[in-house]
N, C-alpha and C positions, 0 to 999 in steps of 0.2 A: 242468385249467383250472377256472376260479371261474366263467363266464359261457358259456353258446351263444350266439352273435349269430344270428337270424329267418334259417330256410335253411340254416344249419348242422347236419352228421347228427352220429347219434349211433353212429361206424362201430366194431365190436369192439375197434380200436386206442386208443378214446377215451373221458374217463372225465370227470364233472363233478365236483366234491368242492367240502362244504361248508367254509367258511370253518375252521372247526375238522379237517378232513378225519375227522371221527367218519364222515361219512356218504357213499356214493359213486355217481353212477349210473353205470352201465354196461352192456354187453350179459351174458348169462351164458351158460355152453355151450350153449343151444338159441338164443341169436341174439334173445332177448328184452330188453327193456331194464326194469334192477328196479334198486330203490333197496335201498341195503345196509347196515346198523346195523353198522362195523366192528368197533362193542367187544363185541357180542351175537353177531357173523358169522350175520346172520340178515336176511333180506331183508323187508322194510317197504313197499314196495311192487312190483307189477308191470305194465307195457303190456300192454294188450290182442290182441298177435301180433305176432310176428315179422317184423324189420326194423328200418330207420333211424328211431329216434325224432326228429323236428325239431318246430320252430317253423315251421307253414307259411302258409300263405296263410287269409285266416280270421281271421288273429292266436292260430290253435289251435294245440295240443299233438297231433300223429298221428304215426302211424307209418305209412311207407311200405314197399313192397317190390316184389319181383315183377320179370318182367324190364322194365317199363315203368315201374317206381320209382313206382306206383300208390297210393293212400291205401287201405290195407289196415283200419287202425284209428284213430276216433278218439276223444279224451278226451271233451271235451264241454267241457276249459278252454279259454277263449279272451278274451281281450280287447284290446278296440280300441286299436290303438296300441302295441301290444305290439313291443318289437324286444331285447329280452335273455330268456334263459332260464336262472334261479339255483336254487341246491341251495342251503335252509335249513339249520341246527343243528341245527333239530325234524325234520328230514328228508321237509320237504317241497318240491315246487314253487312254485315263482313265478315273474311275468313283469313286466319292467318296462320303461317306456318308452325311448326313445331317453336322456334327459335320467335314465335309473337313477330314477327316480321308480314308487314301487313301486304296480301297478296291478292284482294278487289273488293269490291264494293257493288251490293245488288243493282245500287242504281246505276254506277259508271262505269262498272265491269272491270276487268283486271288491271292490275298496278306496274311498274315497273319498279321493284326496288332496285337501288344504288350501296353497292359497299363501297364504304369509303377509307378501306383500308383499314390495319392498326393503329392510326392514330390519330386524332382528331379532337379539336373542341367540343364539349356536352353538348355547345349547342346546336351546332352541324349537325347533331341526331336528329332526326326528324321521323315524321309518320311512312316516308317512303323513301329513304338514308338510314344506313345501319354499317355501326362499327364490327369490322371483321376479322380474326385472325383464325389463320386456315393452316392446319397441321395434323398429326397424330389425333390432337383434342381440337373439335371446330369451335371457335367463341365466337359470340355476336352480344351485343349493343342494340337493342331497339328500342325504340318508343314506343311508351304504348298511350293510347288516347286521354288519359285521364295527366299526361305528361312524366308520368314516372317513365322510367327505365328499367327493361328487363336484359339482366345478366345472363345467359346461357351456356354450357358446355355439354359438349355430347361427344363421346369416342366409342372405339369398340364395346369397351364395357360399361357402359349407359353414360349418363347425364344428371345434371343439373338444372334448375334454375330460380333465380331470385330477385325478389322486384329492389329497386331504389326510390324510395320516399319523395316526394316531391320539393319539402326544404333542402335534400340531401343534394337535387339536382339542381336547384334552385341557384344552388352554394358553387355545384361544379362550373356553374355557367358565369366567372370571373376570368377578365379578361387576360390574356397571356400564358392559360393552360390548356392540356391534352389528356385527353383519356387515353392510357395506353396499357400493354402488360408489360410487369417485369418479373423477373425475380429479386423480390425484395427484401430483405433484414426484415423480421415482423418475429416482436415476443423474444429477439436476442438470438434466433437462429434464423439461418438461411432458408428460406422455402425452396422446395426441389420442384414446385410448381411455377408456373406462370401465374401471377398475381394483377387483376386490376388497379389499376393508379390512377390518382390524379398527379400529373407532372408540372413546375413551370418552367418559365422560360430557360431559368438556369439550370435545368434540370433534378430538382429540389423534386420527390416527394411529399406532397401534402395531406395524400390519403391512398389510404391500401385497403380491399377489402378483407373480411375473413377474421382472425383474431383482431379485438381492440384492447387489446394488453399493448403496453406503452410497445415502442419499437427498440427503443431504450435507454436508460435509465433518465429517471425523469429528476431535472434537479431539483433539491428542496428550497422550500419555501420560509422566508424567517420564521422562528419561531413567535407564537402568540396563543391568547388564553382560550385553549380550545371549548367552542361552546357558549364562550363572551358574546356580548354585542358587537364586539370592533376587531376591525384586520386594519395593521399596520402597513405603509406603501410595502414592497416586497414580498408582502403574505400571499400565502394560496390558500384555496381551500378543492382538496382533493376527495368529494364524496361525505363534505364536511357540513357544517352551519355555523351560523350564527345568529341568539335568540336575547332579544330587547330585554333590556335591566329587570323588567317587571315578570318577565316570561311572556308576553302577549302577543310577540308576533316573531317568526324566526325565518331567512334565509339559506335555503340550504342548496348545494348543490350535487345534484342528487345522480346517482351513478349512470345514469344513462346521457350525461352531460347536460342537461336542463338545470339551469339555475332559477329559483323561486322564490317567490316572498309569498309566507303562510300566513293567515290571521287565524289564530286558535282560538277568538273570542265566534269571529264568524265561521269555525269551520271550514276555511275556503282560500286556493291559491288567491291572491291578489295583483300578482304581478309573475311574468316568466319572459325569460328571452326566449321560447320558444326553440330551444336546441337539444328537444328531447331524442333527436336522432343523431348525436354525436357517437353516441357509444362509448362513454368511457372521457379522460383527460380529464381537466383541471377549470376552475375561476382563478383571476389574481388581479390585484391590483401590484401596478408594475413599478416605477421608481419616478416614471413620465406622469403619471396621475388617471391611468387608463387602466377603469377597468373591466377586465375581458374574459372573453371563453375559452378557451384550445381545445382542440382534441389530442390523441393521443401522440401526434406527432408537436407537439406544442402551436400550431398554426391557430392563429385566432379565428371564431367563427363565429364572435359577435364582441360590441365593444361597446361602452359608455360616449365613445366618441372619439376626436384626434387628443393629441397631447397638447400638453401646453395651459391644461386645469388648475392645475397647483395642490392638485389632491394630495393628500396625504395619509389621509384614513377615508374606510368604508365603514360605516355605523347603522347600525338597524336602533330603530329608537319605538320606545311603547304607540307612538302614534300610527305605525304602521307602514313608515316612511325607511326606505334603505336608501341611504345618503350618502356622497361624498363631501367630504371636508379637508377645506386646506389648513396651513400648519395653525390656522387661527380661531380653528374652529368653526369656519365658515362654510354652511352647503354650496356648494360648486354643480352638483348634478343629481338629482333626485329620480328617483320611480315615480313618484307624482302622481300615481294611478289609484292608490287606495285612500277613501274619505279617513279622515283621522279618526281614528275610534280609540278607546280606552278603557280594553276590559278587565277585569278583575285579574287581580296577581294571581300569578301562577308557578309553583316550583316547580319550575324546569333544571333538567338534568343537564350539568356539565362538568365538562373536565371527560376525564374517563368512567364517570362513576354512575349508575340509576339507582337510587335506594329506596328503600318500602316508603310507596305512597305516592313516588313519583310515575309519569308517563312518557314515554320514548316514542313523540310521536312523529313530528317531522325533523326533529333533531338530530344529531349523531353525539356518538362518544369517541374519544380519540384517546387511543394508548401515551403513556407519558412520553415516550419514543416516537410517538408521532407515524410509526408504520404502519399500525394497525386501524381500521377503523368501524366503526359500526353504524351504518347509514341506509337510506335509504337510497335502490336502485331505481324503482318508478313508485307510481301511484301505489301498490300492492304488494311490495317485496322489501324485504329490509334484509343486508346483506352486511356479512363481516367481511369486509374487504383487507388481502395482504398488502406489503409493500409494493408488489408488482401486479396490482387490480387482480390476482386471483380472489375468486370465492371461495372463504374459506368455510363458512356457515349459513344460510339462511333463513327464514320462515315467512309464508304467505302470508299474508296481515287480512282475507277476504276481500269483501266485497262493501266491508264497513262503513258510514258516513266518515267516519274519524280511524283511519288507519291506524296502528301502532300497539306498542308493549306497554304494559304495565306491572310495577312490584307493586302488588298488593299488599293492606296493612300486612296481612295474615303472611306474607312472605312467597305465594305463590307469582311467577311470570305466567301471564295471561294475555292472550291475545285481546287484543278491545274489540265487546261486541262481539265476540265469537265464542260458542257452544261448546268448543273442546277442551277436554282436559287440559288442565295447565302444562305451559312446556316442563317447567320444575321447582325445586324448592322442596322445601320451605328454607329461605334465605335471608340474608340481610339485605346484599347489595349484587347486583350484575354489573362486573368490572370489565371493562376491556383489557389485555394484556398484550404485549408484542407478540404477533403469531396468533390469537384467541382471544374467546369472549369467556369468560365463569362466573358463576352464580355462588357466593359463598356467604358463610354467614359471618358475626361480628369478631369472632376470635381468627376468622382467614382461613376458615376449614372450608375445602370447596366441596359443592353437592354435585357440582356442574357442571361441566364442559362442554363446548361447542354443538351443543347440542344433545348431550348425551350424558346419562344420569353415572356420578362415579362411584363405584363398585364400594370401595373401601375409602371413605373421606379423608382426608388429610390434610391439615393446614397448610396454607399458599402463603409464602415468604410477600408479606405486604411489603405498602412502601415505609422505609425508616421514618423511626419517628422523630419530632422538629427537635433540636436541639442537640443531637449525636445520640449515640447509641447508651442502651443501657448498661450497666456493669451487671454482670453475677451475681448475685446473694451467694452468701454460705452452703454448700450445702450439708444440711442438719437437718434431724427430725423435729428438734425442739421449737416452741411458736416463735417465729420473730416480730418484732415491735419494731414498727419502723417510725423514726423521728425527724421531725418537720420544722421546729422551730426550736431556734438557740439564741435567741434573746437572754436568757438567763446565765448566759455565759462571760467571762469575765475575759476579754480579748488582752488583755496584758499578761496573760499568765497563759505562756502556751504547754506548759504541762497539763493545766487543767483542761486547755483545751481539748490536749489531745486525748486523756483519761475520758471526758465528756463526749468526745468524736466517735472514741469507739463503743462506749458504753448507748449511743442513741444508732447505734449502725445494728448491735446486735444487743440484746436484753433478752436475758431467760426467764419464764416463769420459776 
């Protein structure tokens, strides 16, 4: 564990480790508790007797034991307000408040921290600076050693609190913004809370915490062949992909905002911008030839580069290369990261459609409407996402080498590599639709929906077929013979014809 919470012991079974785990405290064969230099395997420090090291009463560092769990030894650290107890990098102790606000240090003794108000740059946080708003609900801002940021609120009726990633903060730390609260538009209603934000100069919103459902409505993206190899300049792709002519290698981007390039010869990402803490928003290539990340507020948070490329299209090609091209055809900017390889064809599933045989593995399908989509959210979840990033379906894909769904010959959806019962079937195809995902079979009778097996089946209004709609038959009991060729027909004589037209439309035994 990275923290004791105030009362917590320090029992033989149980071990603190620094952020870097270089350093460990623990009990050692005589039931002592010493801090341990793992890459010297030498111990740095030691408690003064045997027994449970806690955080106790005092806000001090003792060690108790005995059979009445007595305070045998104490440090002499202590400080007020004290309710975490952390293992440094430098391998030392520290204690820090409810709010991770860091309040001394065994060796230099107590801290002074600085609030520095509600508003301030990421990077102004520091190890002993912390963002404050003090009201009904107290909030704070602290760093914590490993450089994330921990979020806190505590009022009357309890608290919160939640760390920030380190790319996340990494991100907030661009020049010209603040960390501040507001109440913000988030999900299309107004929060009756106070919201964390990143602000800039013009007072723009670039990030809110809390939901990452768009803030609102996100405008579309031209349309293109969902599924294809290629996005045309103005495309997006929202929780979508795109998989090489051959099926061998596909980019997806994937609902927690990470975009990837998959190699399904080797089993294995190849490429990623690394923005799997987005949360949600979009890829696109833009109209400038740039193409980039957003989150849910459309703000980039990573890019192929500045403008001025001449891109035109994004193309994943079987070599394993996701490339820009200008209008000539020409790569402009490449991933560059994976050895060319060239594995065996693959049907891969596109459009809106998985049919018996095929695998839904880091791909998505996208409803003809484009609202709907079926992708995956990270390594292990694959979600039916709405028009508005709701979850409309999911299933846990394990713990798999190869993540994903399969329509098996036999017409069962099976998770790959995993023991349970199939989700359903026995089917033709798993379709995506506007609003839902169904499993139905060749004539359009659905067995399926979003998860849940349908009571009484009944055929789902496919898409029309090519060429307009079909006409009626008669309706009659008698057999009809339906007629295909009028070759024999004598085109100058349209009585005949028409005697021949209706006698090849309907014929009785």
């Amino acid at each position: 564990m990275r923290e004791m919470p105030m009362f917590e012991r320090l029992y033989p079974d149980v071990q603190l480790r620094s952020p870097s785990e270089r350093f460990v405290l623990r009990c050692d064969s005589e039931g002592v508790a010493v801090i341990t230099d793992t890459d010297r395997d030498q111990v740095v420090w030691r408690a003064g007797a045997t027994g449970q090291l806690l955080l106790g009463h005092g806000y001090e560092v003792v060690v108790e034991g005995g059979q009445d769990d007595e305070t045998v030894w104490r440090s002499g650290f202590a400080a007020p307000g004290a309710q975490y107890l952390i293992l440094t990098d430098a391998g030392e102790l520290e204690l820090l408040d409810r709010t991770h606000v860091r309040l001394g240090n065994i060796r230099t003794g107590l801290t002074d921290p600085t609030p520095l108000g509600d508003t301030a740059p990421a990077a102004a946080i520091t190890r002993d600076t912390y963002l404050l708003k003090e009201g009904k609900t107290r909030r704070t801002v602290a760093r914590e050693q490993d450089g994330w940021l921990r979020v806190c609120e505590y009022g009357k009726s309890g608290g919160r609190s939640y760390a920030l990633t380190r790319p996340l903060v990494d991100w907030f730390e661009q020049e010209d913004t603040v960390l501040t609260w507001r109440r913000h538009l988030a999900g299309g209603s107004k929060s009756k809370s106070l919201m964390l934000c990143l602000v800039d100069s013009a007072g723009t919103v670039l990030w809110h915490e809390g939901t990452q459902r768009p803030h609102g409505p996100v405008p579309p993206g031209e349309p293109y062949a969902y599924g294809g190899p290629a996005l045309e300049a103005g495309g997006r792709l929202r929780n979508q992909s795109l998989t090489s002519p051959a099926g061998t290698h596909t980019l997806a981007h994937q609902g927690n905002g990470d975009l990837t390039l998959y190699c399904h010869t080797e089993r294995r990402a190849v490429w990623s911008t690394g923005t799997g803490w987005v949360d949600g928003g979009w890829a696109e290539l833009s109209e400038d030839g740039v193409l980039s990340v957003r989150n849910t507020h459309g703000v980039p948070v990573w890019s192929s580069g500045p403008s001025g490329s001449g891109a035109r299209r994004l193309v994943v090609g079987d070599d394993g290369r996701a490339e820009l091209h200008d209008e000539d055809g020409l790569p402009v900017w490449s991933t560059g990261t994976h050895t060319a390889c060239h594995g065996p064809t693959a049907d891969a599933p596109r459009g809106a459609v998985l049919r018996r045989g095929q695998t839904l593995g880091r791909h998505s399908l996208t409803s003809p409407d484009g609202s709907t989509v079926l992708g995956h959210w990270d390594e292990r979840r694959l979600v039916l996402f709405g028009a508005d990033q709701t979850w409309l379906w999911y299933a846990h894909l394990g713990e798999t080498a190869e993540p994903g769904l399969r329509l098996d010959e036999d017409g069962m959806l099976r998770v790959l590599g995993d023991d349970r019962p199939p989700l359903g079937g026995p089917a033709d195809e798993l379709r995506v639709e506007e609003g839902g995902v169904v499993l139905c079979r060749a004539d359009g009778t659905v067995v399926w929906r979003d998860g849940e097996a349908v009571a009484e089946p009944s055929a789902s209004p496919g898409p029309p077929a090519q060429g307009g709609p079909v006409k009626n038959l008669p309706d009659t009991d008698e057999t009809l013979l339906i007629r295909t060729d009028f070759s024999d027909l004598d085109p100058a004589s349209s009585t005949t014809n028409q005697a021949h037209s209706t006698e090849a439309r309907l014929a009785t035994d």
